[in-house]
C-alpha positions as CSV (number, residue, x, y, z in Angstrom):
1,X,6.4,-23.9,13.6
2,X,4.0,-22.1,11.1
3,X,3.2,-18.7,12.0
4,X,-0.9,-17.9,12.1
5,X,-1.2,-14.2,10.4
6,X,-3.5,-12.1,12.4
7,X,-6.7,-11.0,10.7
8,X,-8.7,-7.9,10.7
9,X,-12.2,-7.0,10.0
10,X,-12.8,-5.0,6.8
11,X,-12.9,-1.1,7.7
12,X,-12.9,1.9,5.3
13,X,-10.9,4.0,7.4
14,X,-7.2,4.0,6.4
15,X,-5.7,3.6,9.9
16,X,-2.5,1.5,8.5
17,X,0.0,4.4,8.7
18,X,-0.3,8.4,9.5
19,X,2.2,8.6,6.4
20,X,0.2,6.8,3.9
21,X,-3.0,8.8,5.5
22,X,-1.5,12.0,5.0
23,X,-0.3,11.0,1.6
24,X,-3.7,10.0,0.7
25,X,-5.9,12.8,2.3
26,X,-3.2,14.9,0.0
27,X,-3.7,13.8,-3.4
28,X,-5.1,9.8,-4.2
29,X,-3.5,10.1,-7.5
30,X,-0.2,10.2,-6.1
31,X,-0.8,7.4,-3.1
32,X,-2.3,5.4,-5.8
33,X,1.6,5.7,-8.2
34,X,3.5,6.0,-4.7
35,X,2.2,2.8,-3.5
36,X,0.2,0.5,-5.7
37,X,2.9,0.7,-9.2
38,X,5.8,-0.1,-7.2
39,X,4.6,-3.8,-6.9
40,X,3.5,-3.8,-10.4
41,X,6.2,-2.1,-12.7
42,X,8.2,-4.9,-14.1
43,X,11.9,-4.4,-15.4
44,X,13.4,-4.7,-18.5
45,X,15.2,-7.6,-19.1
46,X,18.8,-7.8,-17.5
47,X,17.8,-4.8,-15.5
């Protein structure tokens, strides 16, 4: 049985996680490398 994911409307306040908040309120350069180049950073070959 397929699994409906449940949506949200849009909302500019970050209300995901108190971690991620915190993190961000802190210093957005470092939320941004903490959590958005994780995904993207590819590794070397064989690595």
């Amino acid at each position: 049985m397929a699994r409906l994911i449940q949506q949200f409307p849009y909302t500019p306040i970050l209300g995901w996680s108190l971690s991620r908040y915190d993190l961000f309120s802190l210093c957005k350069r470092k939320y941004f490398f903490h959590y958005y180049t994780k995904s993207t950073v590819k590794s070397p070959p064989g690595g």
